[in-house]
N, C-alpha and C positions, 0 to 999 in steps of 0.2 A: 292413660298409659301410652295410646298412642302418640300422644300428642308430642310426650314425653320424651320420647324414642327419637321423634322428629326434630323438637329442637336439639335435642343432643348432638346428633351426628351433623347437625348444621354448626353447630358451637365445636365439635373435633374436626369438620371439616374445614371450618374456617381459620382454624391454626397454624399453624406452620412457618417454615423459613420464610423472613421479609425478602420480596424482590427486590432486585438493586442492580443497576447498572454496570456491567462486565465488559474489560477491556477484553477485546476477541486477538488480540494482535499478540504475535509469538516473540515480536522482536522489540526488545526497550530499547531507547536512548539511540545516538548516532555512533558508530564504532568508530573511534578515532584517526583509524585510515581512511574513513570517504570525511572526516573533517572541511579539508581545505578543499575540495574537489564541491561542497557545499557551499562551501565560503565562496567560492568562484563562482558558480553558480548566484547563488544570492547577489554578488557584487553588479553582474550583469541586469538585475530584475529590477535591482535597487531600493527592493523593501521585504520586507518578512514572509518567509510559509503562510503560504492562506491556513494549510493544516499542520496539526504536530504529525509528524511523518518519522516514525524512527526507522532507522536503517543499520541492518546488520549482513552478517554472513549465514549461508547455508550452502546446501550441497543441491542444485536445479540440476533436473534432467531434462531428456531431448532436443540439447543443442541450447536450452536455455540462457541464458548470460545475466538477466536481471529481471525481476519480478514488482509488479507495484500491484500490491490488492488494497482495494477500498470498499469497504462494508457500507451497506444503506445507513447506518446511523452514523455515518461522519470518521468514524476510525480510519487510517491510513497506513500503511508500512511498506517496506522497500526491500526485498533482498538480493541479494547477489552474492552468484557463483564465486566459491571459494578459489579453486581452482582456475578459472578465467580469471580471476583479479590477480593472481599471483604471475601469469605471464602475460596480463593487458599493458601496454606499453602509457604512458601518460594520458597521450592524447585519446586512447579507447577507453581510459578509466573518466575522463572527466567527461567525454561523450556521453557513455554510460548511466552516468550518474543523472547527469543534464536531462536527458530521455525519458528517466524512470520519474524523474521528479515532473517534467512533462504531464507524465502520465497524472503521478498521483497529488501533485499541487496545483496547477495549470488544467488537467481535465484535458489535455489535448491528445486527438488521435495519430494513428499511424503516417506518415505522408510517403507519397509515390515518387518523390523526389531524392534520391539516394546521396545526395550532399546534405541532407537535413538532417538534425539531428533527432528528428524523429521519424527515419527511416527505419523499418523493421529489423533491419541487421546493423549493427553497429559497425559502421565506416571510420568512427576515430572523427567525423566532423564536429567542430567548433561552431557552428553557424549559431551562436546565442542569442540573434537577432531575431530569426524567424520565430523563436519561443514565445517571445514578448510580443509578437507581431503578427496573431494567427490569420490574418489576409493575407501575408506574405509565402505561405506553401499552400501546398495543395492536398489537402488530409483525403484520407482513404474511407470511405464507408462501410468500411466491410466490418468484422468483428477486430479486437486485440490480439489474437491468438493465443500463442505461448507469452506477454509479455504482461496484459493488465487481466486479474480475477477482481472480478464486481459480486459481490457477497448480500443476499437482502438478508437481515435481518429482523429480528424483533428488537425494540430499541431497550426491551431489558430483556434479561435472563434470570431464570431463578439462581440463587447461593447454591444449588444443588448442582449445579451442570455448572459452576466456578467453581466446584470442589473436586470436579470429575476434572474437569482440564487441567488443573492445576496437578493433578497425580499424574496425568499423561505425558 
């Protein structure tokens, strides 16, 4: 009888929802305003996203302007301040963009160098060279601050906790 008892709860325990791998990223697809500001970008690299990186809008706070998080298992996304985009002038939106893709396709840090376009505050620099070219600035050691979230994960999730996000 005991024994009985034992396989049992070993046979209901071992039931349940199959795991499976969950997209953790809030943002689908490219928003068709940072389009051509990608295409620019791209045209400069001269070949494709290392990662699929979607980029949308949100509402950042504490001085925020644009956000790049990338999860331990490979996921990547991009957001940016709603508000900042609507009165960023060309050259700060294409900077912008340039920076956060920096971040979240290229893996490159901050530089101390305030003409680069991976200066911590966004100057409106064009420098697309130095992207391609990480000898050519001088990157910061320190942490991302406000601009990259590095997320570990587990590389799967149960359907339980994709059932909970997906309501949230």
């Amino acid at each position: 009888m005991k024994y009985l008892f034992v396989i049992s709860f070993l046979l209901l325990s071992a039931c349940g929802k199959p795991i499976r791998h969950v997209d953790p990223r809030s943002v689908s697809g490219v928003h068709p305003e940072f389009v051509p500001y990608v295409e620019m970008y791209l045209s400069h690299k001269g070949r494709a996203l290392n990662y699929d990186i979607p980029i949308g809008f949100t509402d950042l706070k504490d001085n925020t302007v644009g956000m790049c998080t990338r999860w331990s298992n490979g996921y990547r996304q991009i957001e940016v301040d709603q508000e900042y985009w609507n009165y960023a002038s060309d050259n700060e939106r294409s900077s912008l963009i340039a920076h956060e893709l920096g971040h979240c396709d290229l893996n490159r840090d901050h530089s101390d160098d305030w003409n680069s376009i991976m200066y911590p505050y966004n100057m409106g620099s064009l420098n697309f060279f130095e992207l391609f070219h990480p000898g050519s600035y001088s990157s910061k050691t320190t942490a991302h601050d406000d601009c990259v979230k590095d997320i570990e994960v587990e590389s799967t999730i149960s359907e339980s906790s994709n059932d909970h996000d997906e309501n949230n």
